[in-house]
N, CA, C and O atoms as a GROMACS GRO file, in nm:
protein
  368
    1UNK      N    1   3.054  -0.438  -0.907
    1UNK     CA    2   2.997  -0.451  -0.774
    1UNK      C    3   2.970  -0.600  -0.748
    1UNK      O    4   2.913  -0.669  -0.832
    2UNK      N    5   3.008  -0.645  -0.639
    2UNK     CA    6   2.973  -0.750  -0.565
    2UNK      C    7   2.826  -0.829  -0.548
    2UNK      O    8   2.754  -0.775  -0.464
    3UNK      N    9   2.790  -0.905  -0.590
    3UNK     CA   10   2.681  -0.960  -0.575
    3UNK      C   11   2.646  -1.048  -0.420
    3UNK      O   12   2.714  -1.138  -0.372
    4UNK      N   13   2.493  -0.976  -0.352
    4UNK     CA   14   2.514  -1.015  -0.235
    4UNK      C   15   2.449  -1.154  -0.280
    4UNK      O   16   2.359  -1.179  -0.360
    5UNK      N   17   2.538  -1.244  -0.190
    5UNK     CA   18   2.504  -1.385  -0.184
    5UNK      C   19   2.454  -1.444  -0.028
    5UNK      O   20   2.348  -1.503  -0.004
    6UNK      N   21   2.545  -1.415   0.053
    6UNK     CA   22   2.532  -1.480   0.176
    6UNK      C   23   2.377  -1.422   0.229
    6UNK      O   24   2.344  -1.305   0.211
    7UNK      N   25   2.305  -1.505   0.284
    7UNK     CA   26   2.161  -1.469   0.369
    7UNK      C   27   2.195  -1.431   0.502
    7UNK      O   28   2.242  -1.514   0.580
    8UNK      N   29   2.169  -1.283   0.544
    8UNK     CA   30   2.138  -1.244   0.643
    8UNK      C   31   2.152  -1.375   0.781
    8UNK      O   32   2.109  -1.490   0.774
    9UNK      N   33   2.227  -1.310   0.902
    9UNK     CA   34   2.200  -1.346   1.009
    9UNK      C   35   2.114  -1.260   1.084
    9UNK      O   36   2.152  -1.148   1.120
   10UNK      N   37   2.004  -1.304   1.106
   10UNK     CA   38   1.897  -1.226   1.181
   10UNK      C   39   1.918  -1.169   1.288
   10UNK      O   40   1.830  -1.097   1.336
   11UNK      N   41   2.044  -1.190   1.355
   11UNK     CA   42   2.078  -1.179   1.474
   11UNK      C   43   2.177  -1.078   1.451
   11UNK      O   44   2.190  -1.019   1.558
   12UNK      N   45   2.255  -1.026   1.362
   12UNK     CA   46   2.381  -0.977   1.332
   12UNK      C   47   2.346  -0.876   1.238
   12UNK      O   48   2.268  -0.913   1.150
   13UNK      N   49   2.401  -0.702   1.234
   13UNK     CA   50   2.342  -0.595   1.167
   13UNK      C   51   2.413  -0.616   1.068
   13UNK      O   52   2.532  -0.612   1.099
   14UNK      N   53   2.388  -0.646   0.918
   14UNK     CA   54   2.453  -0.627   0.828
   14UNK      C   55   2.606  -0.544   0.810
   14UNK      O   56   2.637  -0.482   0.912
   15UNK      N   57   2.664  -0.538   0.744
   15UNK     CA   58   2.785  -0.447   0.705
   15UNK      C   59   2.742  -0.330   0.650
   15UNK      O   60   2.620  -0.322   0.633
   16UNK      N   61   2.820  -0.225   0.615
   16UNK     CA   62   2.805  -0.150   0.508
   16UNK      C   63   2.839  -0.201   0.386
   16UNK      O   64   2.784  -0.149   0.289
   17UNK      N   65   2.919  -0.293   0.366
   17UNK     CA   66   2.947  -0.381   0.237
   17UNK      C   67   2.864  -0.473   0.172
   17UNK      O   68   2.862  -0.522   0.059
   18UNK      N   69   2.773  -0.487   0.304
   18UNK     CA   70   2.659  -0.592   0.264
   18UNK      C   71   2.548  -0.551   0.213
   18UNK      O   72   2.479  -0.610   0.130
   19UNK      N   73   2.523  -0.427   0.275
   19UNK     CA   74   2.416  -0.323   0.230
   19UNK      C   75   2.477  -0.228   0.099
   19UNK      O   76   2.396  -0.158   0.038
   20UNK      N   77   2.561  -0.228   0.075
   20UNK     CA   78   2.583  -0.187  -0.072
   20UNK      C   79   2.562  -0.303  -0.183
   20UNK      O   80   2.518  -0.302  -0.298
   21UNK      N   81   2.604  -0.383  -0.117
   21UNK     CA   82   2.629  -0.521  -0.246
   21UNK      C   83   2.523  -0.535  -0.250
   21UNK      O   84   2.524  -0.590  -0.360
   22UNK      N   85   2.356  -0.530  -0.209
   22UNK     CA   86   2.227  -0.548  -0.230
   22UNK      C   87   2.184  -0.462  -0.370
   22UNK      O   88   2.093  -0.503  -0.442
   23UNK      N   89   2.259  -0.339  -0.398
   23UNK     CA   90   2.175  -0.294  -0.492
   23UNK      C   91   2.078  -0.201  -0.458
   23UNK      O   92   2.048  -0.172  -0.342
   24UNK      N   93   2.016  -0.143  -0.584
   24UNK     CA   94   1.942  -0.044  -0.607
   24UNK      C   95   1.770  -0.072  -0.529
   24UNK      O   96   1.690   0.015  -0.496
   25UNK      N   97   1.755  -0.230  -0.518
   25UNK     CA   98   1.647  -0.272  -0.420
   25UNK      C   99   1.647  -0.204  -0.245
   25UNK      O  100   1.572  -0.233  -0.151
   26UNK      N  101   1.740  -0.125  -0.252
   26UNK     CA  102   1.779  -0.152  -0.104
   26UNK      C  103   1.804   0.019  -0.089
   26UNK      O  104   1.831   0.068   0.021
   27UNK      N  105   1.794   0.086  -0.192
   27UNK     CA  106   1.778   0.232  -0.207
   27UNK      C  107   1.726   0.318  -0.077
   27UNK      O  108   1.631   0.258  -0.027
   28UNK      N  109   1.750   0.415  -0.019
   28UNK     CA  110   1.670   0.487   0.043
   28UNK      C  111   1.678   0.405   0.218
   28UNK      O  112   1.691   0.484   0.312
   29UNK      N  113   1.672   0.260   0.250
   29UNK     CA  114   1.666   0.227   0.349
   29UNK      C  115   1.751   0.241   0.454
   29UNK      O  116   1.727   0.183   0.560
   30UNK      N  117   1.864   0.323   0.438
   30UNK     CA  118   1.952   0.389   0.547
   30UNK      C  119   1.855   0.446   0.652
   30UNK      O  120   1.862   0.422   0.773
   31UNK      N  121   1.770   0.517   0.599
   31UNK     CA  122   1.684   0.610   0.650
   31UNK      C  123   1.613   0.539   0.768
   31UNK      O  124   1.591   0.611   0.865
   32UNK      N  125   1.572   0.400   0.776
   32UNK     CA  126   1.514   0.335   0.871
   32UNK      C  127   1.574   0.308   0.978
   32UNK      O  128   1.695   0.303   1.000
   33UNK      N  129   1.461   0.285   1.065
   33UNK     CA  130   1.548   0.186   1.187
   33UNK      C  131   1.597   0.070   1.174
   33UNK      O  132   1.540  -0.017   1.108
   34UNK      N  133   1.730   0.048   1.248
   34UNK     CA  134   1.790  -0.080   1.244
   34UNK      C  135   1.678  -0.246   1.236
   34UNK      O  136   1.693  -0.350   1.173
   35UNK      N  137   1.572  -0.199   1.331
   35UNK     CA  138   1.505  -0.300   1.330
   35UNK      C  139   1.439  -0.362   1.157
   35UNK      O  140   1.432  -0.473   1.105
   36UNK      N  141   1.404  -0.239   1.120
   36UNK     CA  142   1.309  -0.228   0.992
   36UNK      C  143   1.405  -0.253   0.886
   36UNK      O  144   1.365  -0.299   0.779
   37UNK      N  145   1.550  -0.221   0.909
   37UNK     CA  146   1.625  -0.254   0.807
   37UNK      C  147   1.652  -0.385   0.812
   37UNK      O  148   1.682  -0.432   0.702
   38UNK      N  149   1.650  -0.478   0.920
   38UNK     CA  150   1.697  -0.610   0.910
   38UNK      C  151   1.573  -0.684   0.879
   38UNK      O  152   1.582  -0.798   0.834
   39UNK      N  153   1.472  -0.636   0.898
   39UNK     CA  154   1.316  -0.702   0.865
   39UNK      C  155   1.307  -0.666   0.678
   39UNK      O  156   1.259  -0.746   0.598
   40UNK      N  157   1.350  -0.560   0.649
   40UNK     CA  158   1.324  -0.557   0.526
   40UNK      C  159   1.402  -0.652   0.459
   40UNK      O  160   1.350  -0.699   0.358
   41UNK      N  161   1.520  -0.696   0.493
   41UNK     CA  162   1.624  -0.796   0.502
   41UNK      C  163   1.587  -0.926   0.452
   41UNK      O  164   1.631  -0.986   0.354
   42UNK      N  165   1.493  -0.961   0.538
   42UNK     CA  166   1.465  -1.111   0.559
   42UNK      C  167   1.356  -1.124   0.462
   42UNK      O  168   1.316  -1.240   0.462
   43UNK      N  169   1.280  -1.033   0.359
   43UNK     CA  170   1.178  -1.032   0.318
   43UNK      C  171   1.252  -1.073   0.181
   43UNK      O  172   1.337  -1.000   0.131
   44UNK      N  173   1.220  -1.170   0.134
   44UNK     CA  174   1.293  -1.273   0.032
   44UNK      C  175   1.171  -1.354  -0.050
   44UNK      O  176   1.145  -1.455   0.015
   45UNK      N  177   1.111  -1.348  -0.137
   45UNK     CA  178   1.058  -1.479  -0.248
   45UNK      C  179   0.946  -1.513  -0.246
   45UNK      O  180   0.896  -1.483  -0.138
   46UNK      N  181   0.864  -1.571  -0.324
   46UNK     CA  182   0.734  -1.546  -0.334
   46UNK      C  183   0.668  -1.578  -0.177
   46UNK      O  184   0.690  -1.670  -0.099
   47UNK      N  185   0.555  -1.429  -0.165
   47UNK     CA  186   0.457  -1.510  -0.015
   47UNK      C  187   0.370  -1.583  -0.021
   47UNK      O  188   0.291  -1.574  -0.116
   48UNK      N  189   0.352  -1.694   0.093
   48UNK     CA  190   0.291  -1.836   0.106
   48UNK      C  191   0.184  -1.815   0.052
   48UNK      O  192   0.131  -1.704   0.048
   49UNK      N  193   0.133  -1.926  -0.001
   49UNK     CA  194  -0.048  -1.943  -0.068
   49UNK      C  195  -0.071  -2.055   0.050
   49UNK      O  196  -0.012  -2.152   0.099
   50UNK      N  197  -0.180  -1.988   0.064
   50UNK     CA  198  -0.277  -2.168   0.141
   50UNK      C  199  -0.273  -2.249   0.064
   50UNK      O  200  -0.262  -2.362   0.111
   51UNK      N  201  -0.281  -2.238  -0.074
   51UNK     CA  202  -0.321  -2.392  -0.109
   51UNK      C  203  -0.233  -2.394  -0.228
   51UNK      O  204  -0.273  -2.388  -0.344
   52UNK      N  205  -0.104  -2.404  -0.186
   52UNK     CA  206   0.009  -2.400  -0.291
   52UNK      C  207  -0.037  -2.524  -0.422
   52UNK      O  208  -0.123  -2.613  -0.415
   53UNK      N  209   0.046  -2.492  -0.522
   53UNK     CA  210  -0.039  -2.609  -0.636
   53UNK      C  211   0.068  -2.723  -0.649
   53UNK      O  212   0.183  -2.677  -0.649
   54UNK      N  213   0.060  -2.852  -0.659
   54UNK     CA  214   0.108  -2.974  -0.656
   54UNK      C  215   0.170  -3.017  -0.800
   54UNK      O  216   0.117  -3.013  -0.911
   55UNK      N  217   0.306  -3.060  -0.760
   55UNK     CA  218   0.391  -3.068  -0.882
   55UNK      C  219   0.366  -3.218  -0.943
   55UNK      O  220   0.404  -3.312  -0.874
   56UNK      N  221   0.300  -3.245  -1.081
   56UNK     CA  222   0.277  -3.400  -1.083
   56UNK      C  223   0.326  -3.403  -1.232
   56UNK      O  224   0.341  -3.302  -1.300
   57UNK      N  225   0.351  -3.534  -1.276
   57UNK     CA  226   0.432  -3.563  -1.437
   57UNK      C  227   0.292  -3.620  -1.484
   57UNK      O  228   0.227  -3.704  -1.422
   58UNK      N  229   0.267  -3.576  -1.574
   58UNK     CA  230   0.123  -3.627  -1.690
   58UNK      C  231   0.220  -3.696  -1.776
   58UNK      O  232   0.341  -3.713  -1.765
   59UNK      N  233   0.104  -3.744  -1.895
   59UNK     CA  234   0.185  -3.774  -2.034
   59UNK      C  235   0.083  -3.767  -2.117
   59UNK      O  236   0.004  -3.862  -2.114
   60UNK      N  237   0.048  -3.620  -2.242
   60UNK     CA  238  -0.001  -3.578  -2.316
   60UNK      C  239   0.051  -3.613  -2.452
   60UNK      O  240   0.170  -3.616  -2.485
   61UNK      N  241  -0.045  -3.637  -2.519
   61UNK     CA  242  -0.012  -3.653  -2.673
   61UNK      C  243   0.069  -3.501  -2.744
   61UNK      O  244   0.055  -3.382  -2.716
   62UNK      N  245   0.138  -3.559  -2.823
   62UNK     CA  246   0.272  -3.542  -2.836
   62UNK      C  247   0.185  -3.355  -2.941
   62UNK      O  248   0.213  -3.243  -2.897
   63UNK      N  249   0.108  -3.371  -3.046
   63UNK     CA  250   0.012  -3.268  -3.074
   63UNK      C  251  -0.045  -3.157  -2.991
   63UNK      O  252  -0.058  -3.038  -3.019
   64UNK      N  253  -0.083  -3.240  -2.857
   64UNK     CA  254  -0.141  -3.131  -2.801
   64UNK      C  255  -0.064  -3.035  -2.712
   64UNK      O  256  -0.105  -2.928  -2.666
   65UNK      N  257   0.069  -3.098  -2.692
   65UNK     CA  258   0.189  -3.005  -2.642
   65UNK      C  259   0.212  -2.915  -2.708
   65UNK      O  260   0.211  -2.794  -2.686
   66UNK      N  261   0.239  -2.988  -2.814
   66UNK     CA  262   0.265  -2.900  -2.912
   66UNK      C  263   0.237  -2.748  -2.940
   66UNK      O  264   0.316  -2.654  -2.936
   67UNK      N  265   0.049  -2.752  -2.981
   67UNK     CA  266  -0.037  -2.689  -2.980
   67UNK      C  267  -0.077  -2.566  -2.834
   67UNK      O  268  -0.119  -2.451  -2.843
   68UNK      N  269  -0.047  -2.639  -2.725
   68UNK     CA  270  -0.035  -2.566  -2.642
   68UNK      C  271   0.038  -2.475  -2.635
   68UNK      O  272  -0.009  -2.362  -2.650
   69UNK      N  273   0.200  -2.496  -2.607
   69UNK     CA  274   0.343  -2.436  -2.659
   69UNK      C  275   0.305  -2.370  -2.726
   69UNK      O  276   0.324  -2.259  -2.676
   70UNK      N  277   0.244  -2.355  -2.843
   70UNK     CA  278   0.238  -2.249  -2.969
   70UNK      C  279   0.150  -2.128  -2.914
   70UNK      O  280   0.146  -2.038  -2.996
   71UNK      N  281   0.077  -2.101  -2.798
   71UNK     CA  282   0.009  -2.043  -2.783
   71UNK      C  283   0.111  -1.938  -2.693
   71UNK      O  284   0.103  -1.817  -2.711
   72UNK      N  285   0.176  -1.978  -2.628
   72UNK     CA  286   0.311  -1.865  -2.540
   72UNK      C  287   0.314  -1.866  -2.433
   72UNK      O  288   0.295  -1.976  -2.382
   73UNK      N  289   0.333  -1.777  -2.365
   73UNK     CA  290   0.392  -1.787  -2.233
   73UNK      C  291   0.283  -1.822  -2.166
   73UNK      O  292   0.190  -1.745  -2.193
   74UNK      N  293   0.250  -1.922  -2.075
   74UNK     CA  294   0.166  -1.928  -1.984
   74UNK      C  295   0.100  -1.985  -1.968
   74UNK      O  296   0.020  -1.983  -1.874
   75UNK      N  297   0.115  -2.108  -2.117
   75UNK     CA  298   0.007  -2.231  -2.097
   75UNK      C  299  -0.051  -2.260  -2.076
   75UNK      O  300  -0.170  -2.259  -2.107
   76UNK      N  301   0.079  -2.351  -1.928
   76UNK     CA  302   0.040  -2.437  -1.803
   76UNK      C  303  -0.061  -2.373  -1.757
   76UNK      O  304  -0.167  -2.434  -1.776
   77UNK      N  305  -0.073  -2.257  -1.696
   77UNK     CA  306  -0.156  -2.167  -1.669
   77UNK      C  307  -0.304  -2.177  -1.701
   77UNK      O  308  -0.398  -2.216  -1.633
   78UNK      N  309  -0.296  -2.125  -1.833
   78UNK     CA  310  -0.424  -2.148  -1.895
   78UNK      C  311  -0.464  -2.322  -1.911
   78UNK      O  312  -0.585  -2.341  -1.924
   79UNK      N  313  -0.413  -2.395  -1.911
   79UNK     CA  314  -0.436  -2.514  -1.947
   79UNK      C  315  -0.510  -2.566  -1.767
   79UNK      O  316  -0.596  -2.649  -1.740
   80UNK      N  317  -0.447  -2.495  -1.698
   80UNK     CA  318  -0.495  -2.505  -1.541
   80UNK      C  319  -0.623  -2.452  -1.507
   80UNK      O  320  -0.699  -2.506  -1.427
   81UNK      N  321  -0.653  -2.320  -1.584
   81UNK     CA  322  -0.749  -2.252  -1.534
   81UNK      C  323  -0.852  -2.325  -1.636
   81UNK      O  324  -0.969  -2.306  -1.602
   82UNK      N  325  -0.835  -2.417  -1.771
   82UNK     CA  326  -0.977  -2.479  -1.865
   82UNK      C  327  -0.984  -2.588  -1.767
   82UNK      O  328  -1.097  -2.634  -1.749
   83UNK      N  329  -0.858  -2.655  -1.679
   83UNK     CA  330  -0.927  -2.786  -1.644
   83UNK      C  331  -1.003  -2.747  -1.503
   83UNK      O  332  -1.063  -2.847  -1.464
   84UNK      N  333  -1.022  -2.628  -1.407
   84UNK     CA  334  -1.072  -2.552  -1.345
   84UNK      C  335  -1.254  -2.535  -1.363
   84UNK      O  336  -1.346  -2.591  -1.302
   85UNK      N  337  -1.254  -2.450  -1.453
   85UNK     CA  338  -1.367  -2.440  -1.538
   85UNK      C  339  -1.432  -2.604  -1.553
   85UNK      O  340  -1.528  -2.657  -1.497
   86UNK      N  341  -1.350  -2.647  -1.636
   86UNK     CA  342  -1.432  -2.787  -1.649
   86UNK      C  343  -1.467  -2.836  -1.559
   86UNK      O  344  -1.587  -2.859  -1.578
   87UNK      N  345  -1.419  -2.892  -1.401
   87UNK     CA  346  -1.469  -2.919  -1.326
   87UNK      C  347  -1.565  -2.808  -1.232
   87UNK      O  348  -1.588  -2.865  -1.125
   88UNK      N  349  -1.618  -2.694  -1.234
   88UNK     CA  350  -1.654  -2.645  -1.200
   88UNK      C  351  -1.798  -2.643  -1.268
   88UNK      O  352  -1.902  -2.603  -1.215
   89UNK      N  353  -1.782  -2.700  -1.406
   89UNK     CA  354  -1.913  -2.677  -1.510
   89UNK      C  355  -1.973  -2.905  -1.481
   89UNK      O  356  -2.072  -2.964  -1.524
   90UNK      N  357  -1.871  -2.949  -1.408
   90UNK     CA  358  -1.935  -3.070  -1.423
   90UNK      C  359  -1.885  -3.133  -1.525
   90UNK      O  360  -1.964  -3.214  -1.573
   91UNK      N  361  -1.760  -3.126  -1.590
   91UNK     CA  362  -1.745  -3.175  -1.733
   91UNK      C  363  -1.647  -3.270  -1.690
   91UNK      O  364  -1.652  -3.385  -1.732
   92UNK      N  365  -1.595  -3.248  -1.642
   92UNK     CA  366  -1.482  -3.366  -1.576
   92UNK      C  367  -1.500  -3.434  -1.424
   92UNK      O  368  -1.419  -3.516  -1.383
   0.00000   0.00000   0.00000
C-alpha cells in the first residue's frame, strides 16, 4: 500500500485513493460528513502550547551527560523539571 504523502487541499475532497492510502487511522470515517471528513483531514501533529519551550545549545561537563544519559529515556525532561523546582525553591 501506498503511503499517503501529499497534504490535503482544503478546498478539494480527497480521492478514494487518498483515503485508502491513509491507513487504518482513517478507519470507520466514510461514515461522516464530507465536511468532518476533510476537518478530520487537516488534524495533523502535536497541538499548540502557549508557552512552547525554547531550543538553546548549553555546554555541560562531559560526566554529567554522561550520568544523565544513563538514567533513559527522558532526561532532558527530568533535567527540565529539577531546574524548574530549583527555581521555584529559590535555589537558582
Amino acid at each position: 500500500m501506498k503511503k499517503y504523502k501529499k497534504a490535503p487541499d482544503q478546498h478539494k475532497p480527497l480521492t478514494d485513493a487518498e483515503w485508502k492510502s491513509m491507513g487504518k487511522i482513517m478507519h470507520g470515517i466514510d461514515e461522516l460528513p464530507e465536511s468532518a471528513r476533510n476537518a478530520a483531514a487537516r488534524l495533523r501533529g502535536r497541538p499548540k502550547v502557549l508557552e512552547p519551550k525554547q531550543h538553546i545549545n548549553i555546554r555541560l561537563d562531559a560526566h554529567l551527560v554522561e550520568h544523565l544519559r544513563s538514567t533513559g529515556s527522558g532526561w532532558q525532561t527530568r533535567l527540565n523539571d529539577f531546574l524548574n523546582k530549583s527555581v521555584e525553591q529559590g535555589l537558582v
